[in-house]
KEVO-471074 format. One record per residue (C-alpha): x, y, z. Coordinates in Angstrom, 2 decimals, decimal comma, m for minus. Example, Ala and Ser with C-alpha at 12.3 -4.5 7.8 and 13.67 -1.06 7.14 Angstrom:
// KEVO-471074
         X         Y         Z
     12,30     m4,50      7,80
     13,67     m1,06      7,14
END
This chain:
// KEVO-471074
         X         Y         Z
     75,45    128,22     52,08
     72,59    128,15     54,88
     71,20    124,87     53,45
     75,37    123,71     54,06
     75,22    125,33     57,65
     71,74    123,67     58,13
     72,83    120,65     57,69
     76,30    120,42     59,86
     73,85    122,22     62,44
     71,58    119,02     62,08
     74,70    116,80     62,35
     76,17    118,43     65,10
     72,90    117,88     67,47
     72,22    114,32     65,90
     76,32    113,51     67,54
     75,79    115,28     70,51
     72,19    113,40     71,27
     73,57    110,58     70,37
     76,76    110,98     72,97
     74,48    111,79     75,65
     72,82    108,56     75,10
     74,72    105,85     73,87
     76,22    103,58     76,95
     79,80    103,36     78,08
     79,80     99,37     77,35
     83,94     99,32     77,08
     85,47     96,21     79,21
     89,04     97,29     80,94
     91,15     94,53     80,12
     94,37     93,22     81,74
     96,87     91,53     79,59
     99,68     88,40     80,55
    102,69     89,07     79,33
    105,58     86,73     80,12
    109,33     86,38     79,35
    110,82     82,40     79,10
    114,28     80,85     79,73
    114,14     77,14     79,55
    111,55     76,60     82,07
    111,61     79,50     84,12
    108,93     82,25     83,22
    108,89     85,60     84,16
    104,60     86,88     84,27
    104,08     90,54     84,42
    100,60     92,21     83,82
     99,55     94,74     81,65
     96,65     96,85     83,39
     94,69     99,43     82,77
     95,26    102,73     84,52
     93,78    102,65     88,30
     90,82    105,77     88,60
     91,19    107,42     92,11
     88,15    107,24     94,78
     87,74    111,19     96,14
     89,41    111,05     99,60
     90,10    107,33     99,43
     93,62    105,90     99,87
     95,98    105,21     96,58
     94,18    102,71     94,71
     96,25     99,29     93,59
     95,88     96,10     91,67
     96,44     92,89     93,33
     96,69     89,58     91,74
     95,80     85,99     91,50
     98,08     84,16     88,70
     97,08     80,58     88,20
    100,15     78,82     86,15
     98,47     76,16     84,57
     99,88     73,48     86,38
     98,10     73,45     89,48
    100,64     75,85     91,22
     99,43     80,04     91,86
    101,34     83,38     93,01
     99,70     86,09     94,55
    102,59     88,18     93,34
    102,59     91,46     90,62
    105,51     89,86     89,08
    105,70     86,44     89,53
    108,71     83,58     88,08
    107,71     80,23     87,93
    109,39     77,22     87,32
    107,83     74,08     85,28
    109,24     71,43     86,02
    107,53     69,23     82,48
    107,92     69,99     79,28
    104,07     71,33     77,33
    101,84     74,27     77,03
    100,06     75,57     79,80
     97,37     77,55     80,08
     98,04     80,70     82,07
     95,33     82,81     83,94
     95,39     86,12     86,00
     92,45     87,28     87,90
     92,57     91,45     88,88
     91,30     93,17     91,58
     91,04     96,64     91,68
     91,14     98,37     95,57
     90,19    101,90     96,11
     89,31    102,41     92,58
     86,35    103,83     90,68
     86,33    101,96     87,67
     85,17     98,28     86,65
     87,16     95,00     87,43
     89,70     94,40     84,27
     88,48     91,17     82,26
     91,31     88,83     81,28
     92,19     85,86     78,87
     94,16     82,68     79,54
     97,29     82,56     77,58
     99,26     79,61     76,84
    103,11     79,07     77,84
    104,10     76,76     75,93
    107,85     74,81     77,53
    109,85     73,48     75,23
    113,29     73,22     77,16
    114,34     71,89     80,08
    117,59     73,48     81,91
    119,65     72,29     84,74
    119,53     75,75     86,71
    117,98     75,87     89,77
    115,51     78,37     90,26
    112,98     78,93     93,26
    109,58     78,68     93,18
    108,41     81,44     94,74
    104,54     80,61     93,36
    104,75     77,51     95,79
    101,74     76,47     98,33
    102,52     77,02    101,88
    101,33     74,24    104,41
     98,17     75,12    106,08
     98,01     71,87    108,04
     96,82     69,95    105,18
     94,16     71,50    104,21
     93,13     75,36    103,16
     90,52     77,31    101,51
     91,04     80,91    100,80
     89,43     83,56     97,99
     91,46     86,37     95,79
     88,71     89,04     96,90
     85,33     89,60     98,31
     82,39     89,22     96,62
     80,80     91,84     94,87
     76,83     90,96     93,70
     77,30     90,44     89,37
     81,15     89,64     89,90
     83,13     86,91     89,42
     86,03     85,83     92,53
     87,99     82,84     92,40
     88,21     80,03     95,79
     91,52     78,21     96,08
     90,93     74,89     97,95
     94,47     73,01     98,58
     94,89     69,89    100,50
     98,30     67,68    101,73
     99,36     64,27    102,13
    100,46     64,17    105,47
    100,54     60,64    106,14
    103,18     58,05    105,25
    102,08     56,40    102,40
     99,90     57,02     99,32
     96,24     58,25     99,92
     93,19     58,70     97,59
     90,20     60,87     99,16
     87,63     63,40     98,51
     87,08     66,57     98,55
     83,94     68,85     99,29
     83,23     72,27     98,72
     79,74     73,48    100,21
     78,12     77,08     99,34
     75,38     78,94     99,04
     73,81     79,47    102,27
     69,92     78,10    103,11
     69,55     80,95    105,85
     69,40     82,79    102,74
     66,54     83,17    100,22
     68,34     83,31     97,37
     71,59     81,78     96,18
     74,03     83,65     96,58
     76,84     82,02     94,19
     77,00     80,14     90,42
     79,66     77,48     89,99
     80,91     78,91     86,37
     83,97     76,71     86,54
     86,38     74,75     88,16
     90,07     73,65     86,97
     91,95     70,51     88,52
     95,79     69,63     87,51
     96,27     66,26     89,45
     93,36     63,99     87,83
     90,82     65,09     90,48
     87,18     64,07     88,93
     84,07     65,04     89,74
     81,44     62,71     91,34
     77,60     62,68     92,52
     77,20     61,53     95,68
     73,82     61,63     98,25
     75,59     62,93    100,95
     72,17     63,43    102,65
     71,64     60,02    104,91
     68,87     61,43    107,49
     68,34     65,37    108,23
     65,85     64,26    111,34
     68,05     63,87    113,80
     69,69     67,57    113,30
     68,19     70,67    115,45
     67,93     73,93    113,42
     66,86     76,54    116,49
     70,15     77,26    116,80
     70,74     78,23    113,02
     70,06     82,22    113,02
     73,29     84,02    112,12
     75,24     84,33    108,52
     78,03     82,54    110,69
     79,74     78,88    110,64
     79,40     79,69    114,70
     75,91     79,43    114,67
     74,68     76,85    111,71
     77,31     74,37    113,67
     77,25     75,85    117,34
     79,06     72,90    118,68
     81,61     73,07    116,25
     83,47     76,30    115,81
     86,12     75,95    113,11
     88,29     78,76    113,20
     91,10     77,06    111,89
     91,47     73,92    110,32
     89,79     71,12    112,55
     90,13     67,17    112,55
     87,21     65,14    112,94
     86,12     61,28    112,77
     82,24     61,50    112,37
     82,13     62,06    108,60
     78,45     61,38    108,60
     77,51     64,09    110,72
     79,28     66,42    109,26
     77,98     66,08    106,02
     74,54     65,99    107,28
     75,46     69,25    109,24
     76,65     70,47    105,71
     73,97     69,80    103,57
     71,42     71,29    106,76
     73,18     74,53    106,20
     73,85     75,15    102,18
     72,05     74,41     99,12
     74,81     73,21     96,76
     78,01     70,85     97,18
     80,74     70,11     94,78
     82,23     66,69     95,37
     85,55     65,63     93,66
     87,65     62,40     94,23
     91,45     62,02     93,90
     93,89     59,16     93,63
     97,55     58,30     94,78
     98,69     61,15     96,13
    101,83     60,97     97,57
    103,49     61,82    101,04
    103,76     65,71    101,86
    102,18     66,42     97,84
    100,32     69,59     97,47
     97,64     70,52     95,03
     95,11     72,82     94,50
     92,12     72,78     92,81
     90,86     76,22     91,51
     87,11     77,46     91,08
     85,39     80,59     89,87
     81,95     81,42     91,23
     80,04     84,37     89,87
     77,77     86,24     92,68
     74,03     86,50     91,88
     72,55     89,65     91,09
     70,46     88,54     94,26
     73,42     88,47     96,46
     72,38     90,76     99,66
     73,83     94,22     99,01
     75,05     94,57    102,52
     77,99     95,48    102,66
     78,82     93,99    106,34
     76,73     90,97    105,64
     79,32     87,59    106,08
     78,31     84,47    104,17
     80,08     81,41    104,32
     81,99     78,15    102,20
     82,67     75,25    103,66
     85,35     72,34    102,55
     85,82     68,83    103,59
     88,93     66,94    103,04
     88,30     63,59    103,06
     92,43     61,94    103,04
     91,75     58,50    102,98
     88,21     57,60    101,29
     88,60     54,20    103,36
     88,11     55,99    106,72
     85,91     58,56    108,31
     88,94     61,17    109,67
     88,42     64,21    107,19
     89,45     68,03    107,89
     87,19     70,73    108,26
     87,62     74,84    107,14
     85,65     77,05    106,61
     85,84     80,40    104,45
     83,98     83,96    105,57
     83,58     86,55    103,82
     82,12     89,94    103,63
     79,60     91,01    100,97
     80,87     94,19     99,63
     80,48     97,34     97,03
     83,81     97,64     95,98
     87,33     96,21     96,98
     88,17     98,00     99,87
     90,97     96,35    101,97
     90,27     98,70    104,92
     86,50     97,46    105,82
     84,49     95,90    108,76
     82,01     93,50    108,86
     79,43     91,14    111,34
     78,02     87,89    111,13
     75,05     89,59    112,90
     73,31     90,74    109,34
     70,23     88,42    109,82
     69,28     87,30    113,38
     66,24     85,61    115,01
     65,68     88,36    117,46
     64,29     85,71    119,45
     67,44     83,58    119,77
     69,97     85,47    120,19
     69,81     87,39    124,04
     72,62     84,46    125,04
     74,22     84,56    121,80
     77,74     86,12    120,44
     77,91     88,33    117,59
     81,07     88,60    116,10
     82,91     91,40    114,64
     86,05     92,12    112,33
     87,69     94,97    110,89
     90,38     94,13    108,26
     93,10     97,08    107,23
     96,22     96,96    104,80
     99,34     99,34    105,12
     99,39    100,70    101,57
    102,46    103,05    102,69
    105,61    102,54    101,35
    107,37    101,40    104,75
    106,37     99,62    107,33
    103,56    100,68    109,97
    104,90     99,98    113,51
    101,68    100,84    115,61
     98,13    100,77    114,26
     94,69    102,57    116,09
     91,49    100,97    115,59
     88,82    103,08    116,70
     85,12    101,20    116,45
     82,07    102,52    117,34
     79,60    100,16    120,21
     76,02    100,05    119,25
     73,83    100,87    122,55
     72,16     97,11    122,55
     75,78     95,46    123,31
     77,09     94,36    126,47
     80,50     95,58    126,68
     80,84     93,37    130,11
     80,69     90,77    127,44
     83,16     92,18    125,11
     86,21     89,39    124,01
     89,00     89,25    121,55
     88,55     86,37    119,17
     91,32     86,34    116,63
     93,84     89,06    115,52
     96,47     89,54    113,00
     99,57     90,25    113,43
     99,39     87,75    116,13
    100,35     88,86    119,83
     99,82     88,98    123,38
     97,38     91,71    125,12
     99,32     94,87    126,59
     99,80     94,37    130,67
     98,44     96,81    132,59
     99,39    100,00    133,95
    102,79     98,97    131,88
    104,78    100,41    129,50
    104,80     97,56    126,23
    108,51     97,05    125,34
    107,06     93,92    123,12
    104,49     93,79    120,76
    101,14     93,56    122,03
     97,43     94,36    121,45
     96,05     97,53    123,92
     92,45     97,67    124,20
     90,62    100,38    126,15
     86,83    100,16    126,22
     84,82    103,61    126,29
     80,89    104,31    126,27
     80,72    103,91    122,70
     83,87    102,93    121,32
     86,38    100,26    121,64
     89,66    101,27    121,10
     92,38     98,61    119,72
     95,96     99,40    119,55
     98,77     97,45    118,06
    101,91     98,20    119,92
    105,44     97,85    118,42
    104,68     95,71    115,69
    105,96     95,31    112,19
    103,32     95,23    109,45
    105,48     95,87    105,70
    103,81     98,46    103,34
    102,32     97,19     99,78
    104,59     99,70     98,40
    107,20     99,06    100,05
    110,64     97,70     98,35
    111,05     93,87     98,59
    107,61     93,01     99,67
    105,98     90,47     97,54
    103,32     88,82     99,48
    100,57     91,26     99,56
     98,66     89,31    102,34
    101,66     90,19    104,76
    100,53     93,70    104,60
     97,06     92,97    105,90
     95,85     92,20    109,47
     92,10     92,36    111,06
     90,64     92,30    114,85
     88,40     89,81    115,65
     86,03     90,49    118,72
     82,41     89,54    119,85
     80,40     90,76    122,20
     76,59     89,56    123,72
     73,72     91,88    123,71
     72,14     93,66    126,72
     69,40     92,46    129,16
     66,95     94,71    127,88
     67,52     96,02    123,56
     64,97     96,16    121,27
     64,59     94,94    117,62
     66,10     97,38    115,92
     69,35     97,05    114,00
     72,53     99,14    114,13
     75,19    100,43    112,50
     79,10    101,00    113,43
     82,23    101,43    111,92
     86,09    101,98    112,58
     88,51    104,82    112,13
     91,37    103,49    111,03
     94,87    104,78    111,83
     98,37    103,78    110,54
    101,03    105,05    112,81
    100,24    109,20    112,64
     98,82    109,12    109,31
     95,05    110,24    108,83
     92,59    108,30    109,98
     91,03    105,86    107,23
     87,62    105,51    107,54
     85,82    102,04    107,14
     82,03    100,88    105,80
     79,47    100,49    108,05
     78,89     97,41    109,57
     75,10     96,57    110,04
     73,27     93,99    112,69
     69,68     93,51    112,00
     67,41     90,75    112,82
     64,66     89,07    110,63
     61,09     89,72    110,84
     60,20     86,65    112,73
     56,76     85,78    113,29
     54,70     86,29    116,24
     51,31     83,93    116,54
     48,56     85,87    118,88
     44,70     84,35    120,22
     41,99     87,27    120,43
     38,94     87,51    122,12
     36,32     90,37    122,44
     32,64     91,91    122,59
     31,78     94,09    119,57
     29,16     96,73    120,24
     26,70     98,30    117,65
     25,11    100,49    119,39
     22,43    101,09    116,81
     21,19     97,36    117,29
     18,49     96,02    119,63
     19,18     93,50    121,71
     23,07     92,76    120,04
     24,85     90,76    121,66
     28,05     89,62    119,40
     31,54     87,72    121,06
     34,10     86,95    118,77
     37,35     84,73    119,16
     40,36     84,74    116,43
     44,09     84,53    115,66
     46,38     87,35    114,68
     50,02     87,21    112,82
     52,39     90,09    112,61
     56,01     90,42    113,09
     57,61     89,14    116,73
     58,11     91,86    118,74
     58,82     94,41    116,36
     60,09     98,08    117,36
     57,99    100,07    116,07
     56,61     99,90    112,72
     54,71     96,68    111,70
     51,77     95,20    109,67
     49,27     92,88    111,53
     46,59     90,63    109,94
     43,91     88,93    111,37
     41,64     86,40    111,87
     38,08     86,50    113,45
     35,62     84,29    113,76
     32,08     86,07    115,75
     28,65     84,93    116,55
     25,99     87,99    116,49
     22,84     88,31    117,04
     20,33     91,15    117,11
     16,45     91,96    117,35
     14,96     94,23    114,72
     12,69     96,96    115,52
      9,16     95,62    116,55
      6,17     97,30    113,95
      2,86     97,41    115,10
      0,39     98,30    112,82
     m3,44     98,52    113,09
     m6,43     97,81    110,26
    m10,19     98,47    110,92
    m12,22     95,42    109,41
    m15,86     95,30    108,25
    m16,19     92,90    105,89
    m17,75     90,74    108,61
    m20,54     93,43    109,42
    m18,96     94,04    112,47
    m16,22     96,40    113,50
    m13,20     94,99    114,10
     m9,89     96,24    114,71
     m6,87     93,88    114,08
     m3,17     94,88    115,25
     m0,38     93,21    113,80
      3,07     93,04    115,89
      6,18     91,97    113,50
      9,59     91,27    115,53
     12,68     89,48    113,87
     15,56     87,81    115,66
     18,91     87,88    113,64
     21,63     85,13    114,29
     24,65     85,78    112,23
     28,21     83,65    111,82
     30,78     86,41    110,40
     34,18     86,06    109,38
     36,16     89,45    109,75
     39,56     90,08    108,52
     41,54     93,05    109,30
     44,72     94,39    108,02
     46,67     97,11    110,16
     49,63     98,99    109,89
     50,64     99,73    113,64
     52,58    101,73    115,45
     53,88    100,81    118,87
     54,72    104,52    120,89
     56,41    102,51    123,80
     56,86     98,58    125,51
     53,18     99,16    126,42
     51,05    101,44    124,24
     50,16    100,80    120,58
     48,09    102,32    117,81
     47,32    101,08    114,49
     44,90    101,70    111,36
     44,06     99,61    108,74
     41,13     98,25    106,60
     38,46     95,44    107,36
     37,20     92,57    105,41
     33,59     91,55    107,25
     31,50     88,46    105,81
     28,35     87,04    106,93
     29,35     83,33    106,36
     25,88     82,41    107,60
     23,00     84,07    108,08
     19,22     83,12    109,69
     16,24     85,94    109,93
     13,37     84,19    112,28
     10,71     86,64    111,65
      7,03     86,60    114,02
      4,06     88,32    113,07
      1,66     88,13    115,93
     m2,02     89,16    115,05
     m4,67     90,50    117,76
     m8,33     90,85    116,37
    m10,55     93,14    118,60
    m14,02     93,90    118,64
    m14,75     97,55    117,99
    m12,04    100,07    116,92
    m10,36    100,04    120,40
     m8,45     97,38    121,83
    m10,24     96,64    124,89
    m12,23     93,68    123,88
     m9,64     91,07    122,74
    m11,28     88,55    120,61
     m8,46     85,86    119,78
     m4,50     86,40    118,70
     m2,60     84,43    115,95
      1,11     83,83    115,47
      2,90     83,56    112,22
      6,54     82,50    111,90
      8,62     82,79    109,22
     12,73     81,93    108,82
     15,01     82,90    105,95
     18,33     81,54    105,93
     21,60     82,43    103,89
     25,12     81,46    103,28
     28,15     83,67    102,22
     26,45     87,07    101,45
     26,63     90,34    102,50
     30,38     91,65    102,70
     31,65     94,82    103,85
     34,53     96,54    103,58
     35,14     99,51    106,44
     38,32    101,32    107,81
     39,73    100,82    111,36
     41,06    102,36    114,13
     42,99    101,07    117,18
     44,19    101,08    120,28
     46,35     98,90    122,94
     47,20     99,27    126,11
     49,22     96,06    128,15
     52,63     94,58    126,38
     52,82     96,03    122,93
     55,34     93,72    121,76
     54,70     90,77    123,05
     52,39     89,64    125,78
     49,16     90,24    127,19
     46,89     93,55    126,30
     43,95     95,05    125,55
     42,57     96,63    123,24
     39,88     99,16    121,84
     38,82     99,34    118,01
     36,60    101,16    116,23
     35,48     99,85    113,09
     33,71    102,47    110,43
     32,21    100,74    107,14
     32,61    102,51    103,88
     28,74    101,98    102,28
     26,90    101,26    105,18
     25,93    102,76    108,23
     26,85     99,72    110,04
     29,91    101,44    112,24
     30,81     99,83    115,82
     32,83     99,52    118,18
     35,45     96,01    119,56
     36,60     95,57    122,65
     39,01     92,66    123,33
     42,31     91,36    125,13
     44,95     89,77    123,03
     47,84     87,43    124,01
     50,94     87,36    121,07
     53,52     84,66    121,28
END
């Protein structure tokens, strides 16, 4: 009996240790389910169950069905009509909003159509016209996800065209790749081709390229919609200045007002920037007519983010050369969706204004649901956008507008339930380096407030280049005398916190003590005294290289500590022994005097390590100052003292 109780005991802890270990590695799955008649089909998911976020919205699935055939439906339910007999292979792509658990995986399933009726259904899964050309995503990327990029183009022209098509990504701003091509599917014979779409990258000027933004990689370009454009050339060399990779496919006789779409999944790098306000950037090219230069242009932002949030606000100022952009726009959006289950007929946007912004500056790019700005000291009896700027907040109000519900009956398109606010806004005279965070409360009708991520601006290091010059003191030496002249690197006009390193290149030299010492001689038979008088002159060439961690307390005072580096890169020891002989054992009857020299030189010996302290007074962040140091070695008592002016660019 205890032997039996023993061992369930033993079993017992064994499952429970092993529970408390073992990883949840189960993949949610979605499933495609369909129902056919002739060659209409009927799609309707299978999902998993949806896992609440505490004090989050409802969380919902929304959908990206690719039919096989080159046609898509952002629908739950979508019917599609085939308009060929075969099988098609059928995908779905999830995402899950507001919800705690993992993306569902799914599988293509084939659909195979094997009548053909005479009804006449709609296709509801059609492309709409975005002036020829589109480029859109099913969902922001997440870092170690996979999203999906729809890239559509039109025949617009009279007669049949064959062209090209470009899709650029992964940004060189960035130091890692953001995105992996894992796959791309094409239903009207589009191929693949390599191409060196790189002619001559001398001509292009990069000081403008310092924001995650297609405003400021092409600054004279800004392609908010889709744009026209003759000079093919320089827009692929502006293309290939700005990302790393390009897919390139060509296509042949398509005819007037076709429509196809080519579809590609990307999976985000593990060393995608987790920032979640951080915009990065596609670019397409449609190239209509490969015999001519016209081509379309469009561009695709999007926001880097933790989870699939449709209420969220981002900037394109995530990574800015702080020395760039005083004359420069940053751009802001905050994107919402009515999940209600009617429609929302006024929505509050209520963003916070980091300090460093201008709100003199402050403009409305882009908004949706497009409309006019409120008039005035008037009551709106149209829809319109109400803006009212405060000391720290903008507030945006859409006024007697109609924006459906994703719950709400008869609403199919779930983009028709979203809308953002696009503004920008230049910074201040006078901000420093430091980076800031705002968000937005968001406000459906008089529903609680929704509140959105934070959206970050921060600027990179940069690199500030400064000349030193100075007198070091030992004040232990004879006769030093030691100037010194060097470089310095550290961060461009950084805040507060920042690591220098340095340069310096000194010339010292220094007497040692003088010895005299005296000897009374009679091996002569006479008395004799003879003094000897040994001084040494010391020229050194050091190298000294100092690493600080500093500290600026305001725009003009600094402090720092750090460790030094000191070398004597050459050394020479010219060492005189003078001797006087006198007569007798005094000195008063000088009899002759000899000199002896002697020199010693060296190369590369000698190094010392010490720990520093310092002190600037002038521009701390950039300028002119000076500067006090005080330099205390760790074996040898060798401590002294540097006094210089610096100059950093």
């Amino acid at each position: 009996m205890k032997q039996l109780l023993f061992t369930l005991l033993l079993l017992t802890s064994f499952s429970f240790y092993s529970q408390t270990k073992v990883k949840d590695t189960v993949t949610r799955r979605a499933y495609i389910t369909y129902n056919q008649k002739g060659k209409l089909v009927s799609f309707k998911p299978e999902t998993p169950p949806l896992i609440p976020i505490a004090g989050a919205p409802k969380p919902t699935y929304s959908y990206l069905w690719e039919m096989g055939d080159g046609h898509y439906s952002k629908e739950a339910e979508p019917k599609h009509v085939y308009k060929t007999k075969g099988t098609y292979n059928a995908r779905l792509t999830v995402t899950n909003n507001y919800d705690n658990g993992k993306t569902p995986a799914t599988r293509p399933k084939k659909v195979a159509v094997t009548e053909i009726s005479d009804d006449l259904y709609k296709d509801i899964a059609s492309i709409e016209d975005q002036n020829g050309f589109s480029i859109q995503k099913n969902c922001d990327p997440i870092p170690e996800q996979e999203m999906v990029v729809i890239l559509s183009y039109q025949n617009l022209q009279n007669y049949v065209s064959s062209g090209k098509l470009y899709l650029f990504y992964n940004e060189k701003q960035f130091k890692n790749n953001n995105f992996e091509l894992v796959d791309f599917r094409t239903y009207a014979g589009e191929r693949e081709i390599k191409e060196n779409t790189i002619a001559s990258l001398i001509d292009l000027d990069d000081s403008n390229a310092y924001l995650a933004s297609n405003e400021t990689l092409a600054p004279a370009k800004k392609y908010r919609t889709t744009t026209a454009e003759e000079d093919l050339d320089a827009t692929l060399l502006e293309a290939n200045k700005a990302y790393n990779n390009v897919s390139i496919l060509e296509f042949d006789d398509t005819n007037p007002s076709e429509t196809h779409n080519v579809f590609y999944t990307f999976k985000t790098t593990p060393e995608m920037i987790k920032d979640t306000s951080a915009t990065v950037t596609m670019r397409g090219i449609f190239v209509p007519n490969r015999s001519f230069k016209n081509h379309k242009i469009k561009n695709l932002e999007m926001e880097i983010v933790t989870s699939h949030d449709p209420n969220k606000m981002g900037s394109n100022g995530s990574f800015m050369n702080y020395r760039l952009v005083r004359f420069k726009r940053v751009n802001f959006k905050t994107r919402f969706q009515n999940n209600g289950e009617g429609p929302a007929r006024m929505i509050r946007l209520e963003t916070d204004v980091p300090e460093m912004f201008d709100k003199k500056t402050f403009q409305i790019e882009d908004m949706y649901p497009k409309c006019p700005i409120c008039p005035k000291n008037e009551i709106p009896t149209t829809s319109c956008l109400d803006t009212i700027i405060r000391q720290n907040q903008i507030f945006f109000t859409f006024k007697n507008i109609y924006l459906p519900g994703s719950n709400q009956k008869n609403v199919k398109e779930i983009d028709s339930t979203k809308g953002f606010v696009k503004y920008s806004m230049k910074f201040n005279k006078d901000f420093h380096k430091i980076k800031t965070k705002s968000r937005t409360a968001i406000i459906f009708d008089k529903n609680e407030p929704i509140i959105t991520n934070y959206a970050t601006t921060r600027f990179l290091p940069g690199i500030s280049v400064g000349a030193k010059a100075g007198y070091n003191l030992y004040p232990h030496l004879e006769n030093s005398k030691s100037y010194f002249v060097g470089a310095t690197i550290s961060p461009f006009k950084s805040y507060r916190y920042y690591g220098q390193a340095e340069f310096l290149n000194s010339a010292h030299t220094y007497d040692d003590k003088v010895t005299v010492s005296d000897a009374i001689n009679q091996s002569t038979g006479n008395v004799q005294l003879q003094r000897t008088t040994t001084t040494a002159e010391n020229k050194n060439i050091n190298w000294e290289v100092p690493v600080l961690f500093r500290y600026n307390l305001n725009n003009y005072f600094g402090i720092g500590a750090g460790i030094q580096f000191n070398m004597n890169v050459s050394e020479s020891k010219k060492q005189t022994q003078k001797i006087e002989t006198f007569e007798g054992t005094s000195d008063r009857y000088l009899l002759k005097t000899e000199y002896f020299t002697n020199t010693i030189s060296n190369s590369f010996t000698d190094v010392k390590t010490g720990f520093v302290l310092d002190f600037t007074g002038g521009f701390a962040r950039i300028g002119p100052s000076l500067g006090a140091r005080y330099i205390m070695n760790f074996k040898e008592n060798f401590n002294y003292f540097q006094l210089y002016g610096i100059w950093k660019f």
